[in-house]
SERO-4910 file (N, C-alpha, C, O; in steps of 0.05 Angstrom, whole numbers):
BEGIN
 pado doro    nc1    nc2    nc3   cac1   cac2   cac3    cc1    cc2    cc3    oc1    oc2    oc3
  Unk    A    273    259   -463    248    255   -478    228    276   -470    224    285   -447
  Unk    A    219    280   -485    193    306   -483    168    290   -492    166    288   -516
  Unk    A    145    276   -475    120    259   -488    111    255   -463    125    257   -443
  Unk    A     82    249   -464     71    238   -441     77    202   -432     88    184   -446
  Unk    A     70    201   -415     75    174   -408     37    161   -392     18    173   -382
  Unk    A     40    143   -395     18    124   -377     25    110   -352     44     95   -348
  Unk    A      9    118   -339     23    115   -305     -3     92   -297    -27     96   -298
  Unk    A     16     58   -284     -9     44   -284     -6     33   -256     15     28   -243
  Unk    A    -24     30   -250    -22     17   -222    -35     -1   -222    -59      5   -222
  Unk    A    -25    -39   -224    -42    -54   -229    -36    -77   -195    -15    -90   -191
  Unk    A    -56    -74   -180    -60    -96   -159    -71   -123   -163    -80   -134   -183
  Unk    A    -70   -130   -137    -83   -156   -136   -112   -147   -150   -124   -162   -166
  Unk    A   -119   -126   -142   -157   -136   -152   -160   -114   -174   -174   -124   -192
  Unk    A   -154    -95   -179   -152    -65   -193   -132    -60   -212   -107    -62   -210
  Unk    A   -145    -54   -231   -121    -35   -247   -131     -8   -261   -149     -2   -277
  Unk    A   -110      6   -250   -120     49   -254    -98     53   -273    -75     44   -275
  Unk    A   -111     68   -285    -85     70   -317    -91    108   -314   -112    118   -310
  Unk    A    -65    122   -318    -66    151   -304    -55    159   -334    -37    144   -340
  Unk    A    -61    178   -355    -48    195   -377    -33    225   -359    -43    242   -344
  Unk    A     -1    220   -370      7    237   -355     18    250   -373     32    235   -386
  Unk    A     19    279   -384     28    299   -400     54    303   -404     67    297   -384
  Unk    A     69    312   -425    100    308   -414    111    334   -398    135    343   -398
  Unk    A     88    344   -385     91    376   -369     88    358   -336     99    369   -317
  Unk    A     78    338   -333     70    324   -312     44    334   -301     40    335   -277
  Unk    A     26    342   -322     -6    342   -313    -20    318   -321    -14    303   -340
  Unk    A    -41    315   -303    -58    288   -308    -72    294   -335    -75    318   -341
  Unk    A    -80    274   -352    -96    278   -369   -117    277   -375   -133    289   -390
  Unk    A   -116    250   -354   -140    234   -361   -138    205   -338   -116    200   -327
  Unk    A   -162    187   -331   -154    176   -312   -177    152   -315   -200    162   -314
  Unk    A   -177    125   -318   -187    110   -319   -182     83   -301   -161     76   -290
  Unk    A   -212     68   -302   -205     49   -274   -219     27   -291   -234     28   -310
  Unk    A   -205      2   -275   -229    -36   -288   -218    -50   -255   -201    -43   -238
  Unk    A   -234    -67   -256   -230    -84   -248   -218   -113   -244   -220   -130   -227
  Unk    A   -204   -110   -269   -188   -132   -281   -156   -129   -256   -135   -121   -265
  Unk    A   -158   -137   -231   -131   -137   -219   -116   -170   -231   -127   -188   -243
  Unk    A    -93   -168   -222    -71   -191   -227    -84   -214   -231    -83   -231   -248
  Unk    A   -100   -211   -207   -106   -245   -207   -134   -253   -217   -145   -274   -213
  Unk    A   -145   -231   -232   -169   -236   -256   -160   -239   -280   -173   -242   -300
  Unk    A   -135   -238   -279   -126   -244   -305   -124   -271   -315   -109   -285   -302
  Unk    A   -139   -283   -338   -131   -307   -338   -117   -318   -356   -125   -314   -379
  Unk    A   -100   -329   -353    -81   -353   -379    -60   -326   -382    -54   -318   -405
  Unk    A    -54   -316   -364    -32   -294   -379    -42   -273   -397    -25   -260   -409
  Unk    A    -66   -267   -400    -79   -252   -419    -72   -223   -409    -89   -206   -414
  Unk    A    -49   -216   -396    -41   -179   -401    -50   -159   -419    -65   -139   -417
  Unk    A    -36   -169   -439    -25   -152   -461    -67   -145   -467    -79   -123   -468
  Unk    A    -75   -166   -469   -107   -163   -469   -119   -144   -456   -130   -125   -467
  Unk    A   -117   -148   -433   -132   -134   -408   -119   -102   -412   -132    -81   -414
  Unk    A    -92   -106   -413    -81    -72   -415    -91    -59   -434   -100    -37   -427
  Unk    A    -93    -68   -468   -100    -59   -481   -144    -51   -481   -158    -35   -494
  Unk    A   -150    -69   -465   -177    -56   -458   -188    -34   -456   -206    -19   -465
  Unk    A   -163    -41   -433   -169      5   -417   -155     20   -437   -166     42   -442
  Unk    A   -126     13   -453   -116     38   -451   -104     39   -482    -83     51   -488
  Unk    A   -121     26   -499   -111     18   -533   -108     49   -552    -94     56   -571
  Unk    A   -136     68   -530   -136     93   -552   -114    109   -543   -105    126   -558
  Unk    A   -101    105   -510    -79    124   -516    -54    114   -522    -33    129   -521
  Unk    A    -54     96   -527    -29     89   -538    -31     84   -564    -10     76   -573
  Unk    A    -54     86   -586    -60     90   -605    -58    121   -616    -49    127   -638
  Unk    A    -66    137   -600    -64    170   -600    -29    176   -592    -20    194   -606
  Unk    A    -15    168   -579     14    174   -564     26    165   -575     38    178   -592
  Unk    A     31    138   -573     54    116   -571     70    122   -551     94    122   -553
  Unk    A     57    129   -530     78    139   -500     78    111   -487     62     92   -489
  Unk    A    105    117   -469    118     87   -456     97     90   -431     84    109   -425
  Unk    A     99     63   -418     89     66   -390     99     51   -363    113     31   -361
  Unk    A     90     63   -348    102     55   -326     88     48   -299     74     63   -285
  Unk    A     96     14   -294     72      9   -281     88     -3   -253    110    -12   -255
  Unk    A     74     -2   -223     83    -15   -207     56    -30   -197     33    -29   -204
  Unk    A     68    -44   -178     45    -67   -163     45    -86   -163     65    -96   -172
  Unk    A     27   -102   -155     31   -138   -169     39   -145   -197     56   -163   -201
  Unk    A     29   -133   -216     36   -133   -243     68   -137   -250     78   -143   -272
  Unk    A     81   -131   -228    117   -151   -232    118   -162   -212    138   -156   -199
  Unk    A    105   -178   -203    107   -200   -194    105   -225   -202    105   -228   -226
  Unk    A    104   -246   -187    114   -273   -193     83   -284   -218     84   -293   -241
  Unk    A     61   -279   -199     41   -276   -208     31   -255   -237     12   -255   -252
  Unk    A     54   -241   -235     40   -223   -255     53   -226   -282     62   -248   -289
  Unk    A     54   -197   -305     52   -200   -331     88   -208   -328     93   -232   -327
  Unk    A    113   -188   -327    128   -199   -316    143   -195   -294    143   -172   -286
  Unk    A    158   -215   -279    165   -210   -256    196   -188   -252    218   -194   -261
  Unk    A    188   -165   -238    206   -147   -236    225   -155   -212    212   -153   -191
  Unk    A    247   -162   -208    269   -173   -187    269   -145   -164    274   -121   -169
  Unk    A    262   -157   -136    264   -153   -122    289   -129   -120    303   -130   -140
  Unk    A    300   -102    -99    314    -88    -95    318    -87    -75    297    -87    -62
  Unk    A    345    -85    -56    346    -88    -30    339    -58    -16    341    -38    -30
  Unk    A    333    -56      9    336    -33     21    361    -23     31    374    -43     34
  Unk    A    373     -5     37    359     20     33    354     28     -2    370     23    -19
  Unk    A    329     40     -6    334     52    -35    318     79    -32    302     89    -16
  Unk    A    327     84    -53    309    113    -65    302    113    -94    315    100   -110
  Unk    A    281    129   -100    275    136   -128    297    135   -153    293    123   -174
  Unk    A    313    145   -148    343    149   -170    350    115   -173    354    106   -196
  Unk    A    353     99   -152    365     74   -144    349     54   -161    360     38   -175
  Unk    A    324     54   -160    302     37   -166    292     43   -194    275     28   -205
  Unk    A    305     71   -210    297     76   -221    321     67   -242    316     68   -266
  Unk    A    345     60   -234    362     40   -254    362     17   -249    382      2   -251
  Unk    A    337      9   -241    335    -18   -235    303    -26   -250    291    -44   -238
  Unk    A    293    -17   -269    267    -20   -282    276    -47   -296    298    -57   -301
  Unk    A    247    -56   -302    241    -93   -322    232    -63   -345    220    -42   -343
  Unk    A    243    -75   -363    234    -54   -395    222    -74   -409    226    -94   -396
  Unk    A    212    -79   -427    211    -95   -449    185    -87   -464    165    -83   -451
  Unk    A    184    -85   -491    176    -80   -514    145    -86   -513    142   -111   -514
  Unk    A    118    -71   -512     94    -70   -528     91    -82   -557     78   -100   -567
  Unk    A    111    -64   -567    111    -60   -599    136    -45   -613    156    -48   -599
  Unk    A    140    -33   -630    172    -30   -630    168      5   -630    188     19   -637
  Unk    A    140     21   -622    136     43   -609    137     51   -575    145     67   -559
  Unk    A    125     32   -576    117     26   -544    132      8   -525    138    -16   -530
  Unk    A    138     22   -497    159      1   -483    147      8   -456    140     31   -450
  Unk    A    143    -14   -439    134    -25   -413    149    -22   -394    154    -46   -389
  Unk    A    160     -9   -380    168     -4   -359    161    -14   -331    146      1   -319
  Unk    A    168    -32   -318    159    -42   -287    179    -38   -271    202    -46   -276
  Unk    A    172    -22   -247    186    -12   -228    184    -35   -194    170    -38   -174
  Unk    A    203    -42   -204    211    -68   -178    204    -67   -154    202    -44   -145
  Unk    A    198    -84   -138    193    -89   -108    214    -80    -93    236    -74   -101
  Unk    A    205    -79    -69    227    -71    -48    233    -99    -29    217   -118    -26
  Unk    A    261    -97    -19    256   -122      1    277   -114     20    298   -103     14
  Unk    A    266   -122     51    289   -112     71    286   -139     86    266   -154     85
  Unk    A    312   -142    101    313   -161    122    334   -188    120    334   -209    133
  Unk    A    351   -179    101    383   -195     86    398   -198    116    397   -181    133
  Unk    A    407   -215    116    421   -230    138    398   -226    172    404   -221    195
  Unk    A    379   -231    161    366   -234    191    344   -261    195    344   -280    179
  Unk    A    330   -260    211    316   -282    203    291   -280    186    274   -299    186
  Unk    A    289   -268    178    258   -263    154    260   -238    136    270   -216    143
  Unk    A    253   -242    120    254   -225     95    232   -213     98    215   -228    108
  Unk    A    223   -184     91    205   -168     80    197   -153     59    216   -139     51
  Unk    A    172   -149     44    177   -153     17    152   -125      6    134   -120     22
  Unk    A    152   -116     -9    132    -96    -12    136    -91    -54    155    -87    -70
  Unk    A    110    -95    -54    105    -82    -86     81    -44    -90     62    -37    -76
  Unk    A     89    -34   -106     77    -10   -108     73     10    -80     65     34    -81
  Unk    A     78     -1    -57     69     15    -33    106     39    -36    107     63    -32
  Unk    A    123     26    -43    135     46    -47    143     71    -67    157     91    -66
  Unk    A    127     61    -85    114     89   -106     98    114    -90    102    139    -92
  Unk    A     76     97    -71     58    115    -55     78    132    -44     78    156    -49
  Unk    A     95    122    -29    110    130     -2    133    156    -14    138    178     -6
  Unk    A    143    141    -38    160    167    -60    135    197    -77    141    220    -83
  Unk    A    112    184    -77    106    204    -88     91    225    -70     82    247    -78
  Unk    A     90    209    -36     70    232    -19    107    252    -18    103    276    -24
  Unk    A    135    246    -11    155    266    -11    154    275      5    153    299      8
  Unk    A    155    246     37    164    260     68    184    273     66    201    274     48
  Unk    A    180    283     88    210    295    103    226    271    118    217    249    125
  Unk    A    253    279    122    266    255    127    255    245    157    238    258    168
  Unk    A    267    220    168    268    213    186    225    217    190    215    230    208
  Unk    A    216    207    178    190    200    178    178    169    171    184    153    153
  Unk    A    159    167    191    144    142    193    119    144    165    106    164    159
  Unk    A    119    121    154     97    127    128     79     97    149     93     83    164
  Unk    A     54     93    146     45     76    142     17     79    120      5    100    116
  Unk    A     12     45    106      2     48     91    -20     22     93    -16     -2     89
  Unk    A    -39     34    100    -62     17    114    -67      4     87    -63     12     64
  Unk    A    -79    -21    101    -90    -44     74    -97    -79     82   -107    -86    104
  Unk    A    -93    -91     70    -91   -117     68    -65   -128     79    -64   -150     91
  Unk    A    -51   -119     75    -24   -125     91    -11   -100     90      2    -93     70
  Unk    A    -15    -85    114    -12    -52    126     26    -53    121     42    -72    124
  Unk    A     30    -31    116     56    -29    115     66     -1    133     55     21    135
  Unk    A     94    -14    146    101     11    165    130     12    152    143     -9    148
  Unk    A    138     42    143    164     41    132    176     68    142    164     89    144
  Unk    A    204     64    148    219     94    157    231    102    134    243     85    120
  Unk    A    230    125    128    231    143    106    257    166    115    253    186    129
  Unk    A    289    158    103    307    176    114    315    201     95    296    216     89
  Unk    A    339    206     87    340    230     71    343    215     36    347    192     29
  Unk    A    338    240     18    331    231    -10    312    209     -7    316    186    -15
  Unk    A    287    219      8    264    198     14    272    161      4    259    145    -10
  Unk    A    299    162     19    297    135     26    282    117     41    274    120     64
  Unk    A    280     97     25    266     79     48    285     58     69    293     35     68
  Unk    A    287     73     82    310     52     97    304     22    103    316      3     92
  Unk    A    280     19    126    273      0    132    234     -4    124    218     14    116
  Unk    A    229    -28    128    194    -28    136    189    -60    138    201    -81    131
  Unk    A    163    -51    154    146    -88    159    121    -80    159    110    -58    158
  Unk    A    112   -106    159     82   -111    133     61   -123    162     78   -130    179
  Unk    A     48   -125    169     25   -140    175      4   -140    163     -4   -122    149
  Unk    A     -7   -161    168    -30   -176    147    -57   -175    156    -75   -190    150
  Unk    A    -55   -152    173    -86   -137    199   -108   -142    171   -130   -152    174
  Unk    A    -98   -132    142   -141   -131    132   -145   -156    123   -168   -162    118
  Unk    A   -124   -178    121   -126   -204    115   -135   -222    136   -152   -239    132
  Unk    A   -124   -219    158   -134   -233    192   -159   -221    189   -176   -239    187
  Unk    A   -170   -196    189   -193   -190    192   -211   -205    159   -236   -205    161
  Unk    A   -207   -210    146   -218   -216    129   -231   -247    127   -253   -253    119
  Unk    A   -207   -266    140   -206   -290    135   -227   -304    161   -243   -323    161
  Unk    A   -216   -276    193   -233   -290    202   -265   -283    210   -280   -294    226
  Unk    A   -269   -265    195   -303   -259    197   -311   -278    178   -329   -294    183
  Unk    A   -297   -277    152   -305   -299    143   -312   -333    135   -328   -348    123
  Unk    A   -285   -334    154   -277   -366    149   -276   -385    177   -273   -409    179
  Unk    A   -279   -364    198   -275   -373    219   -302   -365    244   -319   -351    233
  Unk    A   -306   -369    266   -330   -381    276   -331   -354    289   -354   -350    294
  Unk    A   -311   -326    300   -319   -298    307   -330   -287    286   -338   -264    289
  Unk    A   -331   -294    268   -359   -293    248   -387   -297    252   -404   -282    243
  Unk    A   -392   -312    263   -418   -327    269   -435   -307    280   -457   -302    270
  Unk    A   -426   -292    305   -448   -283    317   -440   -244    308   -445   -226    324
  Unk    A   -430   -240    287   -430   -219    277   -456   -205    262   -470   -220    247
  Unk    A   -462   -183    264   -486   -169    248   -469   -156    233   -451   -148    248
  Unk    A   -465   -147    199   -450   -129    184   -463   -111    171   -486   -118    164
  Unk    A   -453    -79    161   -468    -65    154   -465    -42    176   -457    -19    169
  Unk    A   -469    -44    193   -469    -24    213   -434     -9    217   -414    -16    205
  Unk    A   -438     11    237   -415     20    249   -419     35    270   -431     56    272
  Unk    A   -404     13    293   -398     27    314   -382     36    334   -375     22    354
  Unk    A   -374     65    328   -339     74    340   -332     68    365   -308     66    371
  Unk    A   -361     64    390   -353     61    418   -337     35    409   -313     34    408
  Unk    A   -349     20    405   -330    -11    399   -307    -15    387   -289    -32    393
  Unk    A   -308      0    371   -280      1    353   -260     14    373   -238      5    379
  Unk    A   -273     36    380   -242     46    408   -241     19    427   -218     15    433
  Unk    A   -253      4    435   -255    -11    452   -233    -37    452   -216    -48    467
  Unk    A   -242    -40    427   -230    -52    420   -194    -61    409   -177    -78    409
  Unk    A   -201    -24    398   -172    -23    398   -160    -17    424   -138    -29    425
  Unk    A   -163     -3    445   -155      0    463   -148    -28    477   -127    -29    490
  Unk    A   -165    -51    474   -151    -82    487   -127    -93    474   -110   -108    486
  Unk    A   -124    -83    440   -101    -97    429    -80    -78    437    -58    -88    444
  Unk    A    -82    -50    436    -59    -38    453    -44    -51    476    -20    -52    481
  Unk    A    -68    -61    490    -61    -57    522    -48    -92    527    -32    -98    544
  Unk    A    -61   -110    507    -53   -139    510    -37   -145    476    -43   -163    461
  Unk    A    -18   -125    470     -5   -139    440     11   -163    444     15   -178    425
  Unk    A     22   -169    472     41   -200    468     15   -218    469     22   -238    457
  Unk    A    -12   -223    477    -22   -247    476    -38   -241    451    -61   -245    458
  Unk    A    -40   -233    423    -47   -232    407    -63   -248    402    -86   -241    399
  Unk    A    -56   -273    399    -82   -292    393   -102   -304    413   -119   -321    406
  Unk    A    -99   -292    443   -112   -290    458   -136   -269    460   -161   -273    461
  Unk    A   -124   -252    461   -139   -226    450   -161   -227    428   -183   -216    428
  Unk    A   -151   -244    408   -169   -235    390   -196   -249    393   -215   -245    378
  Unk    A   -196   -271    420   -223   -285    421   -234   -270    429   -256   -271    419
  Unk    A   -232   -252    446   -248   -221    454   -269   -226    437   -292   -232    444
  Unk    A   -264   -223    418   -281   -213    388   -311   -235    395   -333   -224    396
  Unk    A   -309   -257    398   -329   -281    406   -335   -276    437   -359   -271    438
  Unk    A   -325   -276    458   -337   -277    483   -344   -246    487   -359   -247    507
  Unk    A   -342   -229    483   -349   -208    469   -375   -199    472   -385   -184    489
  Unk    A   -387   -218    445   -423   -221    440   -434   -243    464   -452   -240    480
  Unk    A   -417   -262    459   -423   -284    481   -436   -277    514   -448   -290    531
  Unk    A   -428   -254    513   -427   -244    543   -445   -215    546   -449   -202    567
  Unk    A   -452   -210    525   -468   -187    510   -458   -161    519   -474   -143    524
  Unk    A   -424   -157    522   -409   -134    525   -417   -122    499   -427   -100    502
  Unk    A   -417   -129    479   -410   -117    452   -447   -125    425   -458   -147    421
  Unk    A   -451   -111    419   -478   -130    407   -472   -130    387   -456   -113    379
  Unk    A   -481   -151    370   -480   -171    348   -461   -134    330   -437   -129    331
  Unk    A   -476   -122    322   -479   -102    302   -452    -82    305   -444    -66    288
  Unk    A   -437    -88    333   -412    -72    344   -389    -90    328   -371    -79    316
  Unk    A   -391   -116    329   -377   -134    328   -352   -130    311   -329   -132    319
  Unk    A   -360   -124    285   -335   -126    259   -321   -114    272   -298   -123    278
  Unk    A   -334    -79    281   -310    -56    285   -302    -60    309   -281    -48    313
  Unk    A   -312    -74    333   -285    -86    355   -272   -107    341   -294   -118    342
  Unk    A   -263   -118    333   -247   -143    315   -231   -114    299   -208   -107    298
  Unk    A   -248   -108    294   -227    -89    271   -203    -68    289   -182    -60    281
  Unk    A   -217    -63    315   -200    -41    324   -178    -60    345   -155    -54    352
  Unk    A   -190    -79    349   -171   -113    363   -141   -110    345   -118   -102    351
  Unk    A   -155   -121    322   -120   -111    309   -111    -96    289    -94   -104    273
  Unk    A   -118    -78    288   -108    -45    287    -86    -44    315    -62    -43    313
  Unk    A    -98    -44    332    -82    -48    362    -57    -56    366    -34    -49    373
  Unk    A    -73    -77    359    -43   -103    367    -27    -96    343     -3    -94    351
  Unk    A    -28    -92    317     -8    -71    295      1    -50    303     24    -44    293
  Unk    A    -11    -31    321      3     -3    319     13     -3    342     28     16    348
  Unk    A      7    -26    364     29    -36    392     53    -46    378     73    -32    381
  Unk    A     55    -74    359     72    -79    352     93    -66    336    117    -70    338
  Unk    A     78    -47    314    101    -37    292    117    -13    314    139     -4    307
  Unk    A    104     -3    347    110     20    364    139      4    374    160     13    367
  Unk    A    137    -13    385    158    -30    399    184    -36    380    207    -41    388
  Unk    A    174    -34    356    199    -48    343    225    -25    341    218     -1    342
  Unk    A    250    -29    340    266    -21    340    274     -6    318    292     10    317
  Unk    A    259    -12    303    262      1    272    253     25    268    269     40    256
  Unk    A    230     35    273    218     53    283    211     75    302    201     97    298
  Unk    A    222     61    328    219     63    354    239    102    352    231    120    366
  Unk    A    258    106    336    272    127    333    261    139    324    269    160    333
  Unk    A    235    147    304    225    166    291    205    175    309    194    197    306
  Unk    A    198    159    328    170    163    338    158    189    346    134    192    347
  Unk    A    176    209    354    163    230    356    156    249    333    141    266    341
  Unk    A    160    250    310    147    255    285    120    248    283    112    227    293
  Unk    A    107    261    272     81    254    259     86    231    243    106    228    230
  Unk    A     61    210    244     59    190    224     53    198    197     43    221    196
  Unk    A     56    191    181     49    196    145     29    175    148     38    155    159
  Unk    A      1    173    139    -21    155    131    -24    160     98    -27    181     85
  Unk    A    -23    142     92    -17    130     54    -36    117     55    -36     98     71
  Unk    A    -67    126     32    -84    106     26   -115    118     30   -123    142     31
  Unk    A   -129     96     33   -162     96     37   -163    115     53   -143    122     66
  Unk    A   -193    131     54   -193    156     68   -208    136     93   -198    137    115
  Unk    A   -230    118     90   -235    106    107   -216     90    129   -215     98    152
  Unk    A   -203     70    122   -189     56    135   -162     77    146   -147     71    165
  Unk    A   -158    104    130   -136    120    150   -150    132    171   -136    140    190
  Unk    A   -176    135    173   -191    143    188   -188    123    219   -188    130    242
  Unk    A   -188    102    210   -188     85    238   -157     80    253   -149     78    276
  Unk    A   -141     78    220   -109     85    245   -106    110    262    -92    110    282
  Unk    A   -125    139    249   -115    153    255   -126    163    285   -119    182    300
  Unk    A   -150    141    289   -166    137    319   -140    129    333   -129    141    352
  Unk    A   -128    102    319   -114     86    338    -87     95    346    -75     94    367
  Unk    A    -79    104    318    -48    121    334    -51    136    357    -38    131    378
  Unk    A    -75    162    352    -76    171    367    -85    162    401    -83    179    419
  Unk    A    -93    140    406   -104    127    431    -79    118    437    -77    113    461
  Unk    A    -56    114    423    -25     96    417    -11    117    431      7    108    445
  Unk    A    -14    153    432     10    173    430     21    172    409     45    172    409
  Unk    A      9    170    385     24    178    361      8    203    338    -14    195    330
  Unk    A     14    220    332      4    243    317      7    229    283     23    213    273
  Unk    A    -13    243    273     -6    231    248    -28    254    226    -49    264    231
  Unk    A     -9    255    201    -26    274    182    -24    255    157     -7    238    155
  Unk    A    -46    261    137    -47    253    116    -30    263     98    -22    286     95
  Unk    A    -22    234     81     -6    243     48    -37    258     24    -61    252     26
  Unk    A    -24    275      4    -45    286     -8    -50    265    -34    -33    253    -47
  Unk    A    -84    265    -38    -88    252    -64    -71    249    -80    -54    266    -81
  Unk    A    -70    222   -103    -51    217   -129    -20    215   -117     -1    229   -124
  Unk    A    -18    194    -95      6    192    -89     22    173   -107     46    175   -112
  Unk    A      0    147   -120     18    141   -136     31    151   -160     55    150   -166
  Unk    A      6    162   -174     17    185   -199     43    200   -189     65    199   -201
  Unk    A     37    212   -168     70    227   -168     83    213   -172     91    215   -196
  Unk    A     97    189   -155    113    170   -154    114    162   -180    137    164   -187
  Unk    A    101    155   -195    107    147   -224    127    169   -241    146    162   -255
  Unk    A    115    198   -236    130    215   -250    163    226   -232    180    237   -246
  Unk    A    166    222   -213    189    223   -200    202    203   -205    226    205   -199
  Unk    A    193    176   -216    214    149   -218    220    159   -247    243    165   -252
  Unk    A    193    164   -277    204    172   -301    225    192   -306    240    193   -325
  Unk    A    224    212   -280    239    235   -285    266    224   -277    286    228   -290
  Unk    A    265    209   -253    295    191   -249    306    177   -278    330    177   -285
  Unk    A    289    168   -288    297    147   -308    310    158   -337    325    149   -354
  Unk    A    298    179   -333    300    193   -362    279    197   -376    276    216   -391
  Unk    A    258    176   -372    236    174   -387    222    195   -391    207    194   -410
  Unk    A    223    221   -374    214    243   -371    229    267   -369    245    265   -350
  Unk    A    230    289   -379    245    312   -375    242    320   -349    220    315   -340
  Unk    A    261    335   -328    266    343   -308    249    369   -307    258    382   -326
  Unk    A    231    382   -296    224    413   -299    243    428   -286    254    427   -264
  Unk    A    249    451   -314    261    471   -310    265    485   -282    244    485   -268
  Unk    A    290    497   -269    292    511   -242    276    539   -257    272    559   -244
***
């Protein structure tokens, strides 16, 4: 096929809708706020057509979306793929089904590793990011967030293995829901604390939930003042994540490679304190990692012409 396509990335809170040329230049690039779970009563087909009615009114190009949006929660649910996979693999494994009898929907499936062990691990859209930054093999990707993801990346940017921690969610739930909240000041930033902090979850990752009262006796003891607070909590477990994902066995082989950081320029900013306090080197993936990934899965798929050698 020779046409552009719509490249969508719909999350829990966000949805970015990308016009991609059928040369693989951007066209155009729009954002809402409407993620997964603002959607209400199933109202998709609604919400998509918000953002993106005039180009698929102007095209009739297919699109192709990863993220929550095939999930259980979302418009529909795209079945899970085991690891190891790659782009080619995942890319005969798409949810298709019909807009209109021009237009066809494309959802590119989750990943899941951890079959015959004791826990399953599970990832939506973070492996679009990870296909479209196009490590080198035998590379560590992580992908800071709400539930940070660490994945080894082998040859034909497979994803062999990865695990998830839920570091922006712990930090989320407990400034807010929980009482090392209380004596917090927010708004500020301050890095002595944040190293400080991460430097304790390094140094104590098996007592983790010990550790993290730091964050309260902390102020209590006026080591830390009110206004330091978030970013020691924040660098607490950053810590105890980049101690734990170091130790694991899964990883533990790549380690002398540079890390790959996937994501927020802010929040890569603070792994890239903490790796480095860790012994770990690490460079950034370049802007529009998911857009690539979208056009490397269409080009797998067919959906897209291959560019000429």
């Amino acid at each position: 096929m020779n046409q552009p396509f719509i490249s969508l990335d719909w999350g829990t809170s966000n949805l970015r809708a990308t016009l991609v040329s059928a040369q693989g230049w951007i066209v155009g690039s729009r954002s809402a706020e409407g993620g997964v779970m603002a959607v209400k009563d199933g109202q998709f087909l609604q919400s998509f057509n918000s953002l993106c009615s005039d180009w698929i009114a102007d095209h009739s190009c297919p699109i192709i979306a990863s993220g929550m949006i095939g999930s259980r929660q979302g418009w529909v649910e795209a079945p899970y793929v085991d690891c190891p996979a790659t782009p080619a693999s995942v890319a005969r494994s798409l949810t298709s089904f019909p807009l209109s009898d021009r237009v066809t929907m494309h959802i590119i499936p989750g990943l899941r590793c951890g079959a015959g062990t004791r826990m399953y691990d599970v990832m939506r859209g973070e492996e679009t990011q990870i296909w479209g930054a196009d490590v080198d093999p035998d590379t560590i990707c992580v992908l800071p967030g709400t539930h940070s993801k660490w994945a080894l990346v082998g040859e034909q940017s497979r994803i062999r293995k990865f695990a998830t921690y839920m570091t922006g969610e712990l930090y989320g739930l407990l400034t807010k829901h929980g009482i090392l909240g209380r004596l917090m000041q927010f708004g500020a930033s301050d890095h002595e604390a944040f190293v400080a902090g991460a430097q304790l979850g390094l140094d104590d990752q098996s007592q983790a939930t010990h550790v993290i009262f730091a964050a309260r006796t902390a102020g209590l003891m006026d080591e830390v003042p009110p206004a330091g607070l978030p970013d020691y909590l924040s660098g607490i477990l950053i810590g105890l994540e980049v101690k734990s994902a170091r130790e694991r066995e899964r990883i533990a082989s790549a380690a002398e490679k540079p890390v790959t950081l996937i994501g927020d320029d802010s929040l890569c900013q603070r792994y890239e304190t903490v790796l480095r306090l860790a012994g770990f080197q690490s460079v950034r993936a370049g802007e529009g990692a998911t857009v690539r990934g979208h056009i490397r899965i269409a080009t797998e798929a067919g959906i897209m012409e291959r560019a000429s050698a």
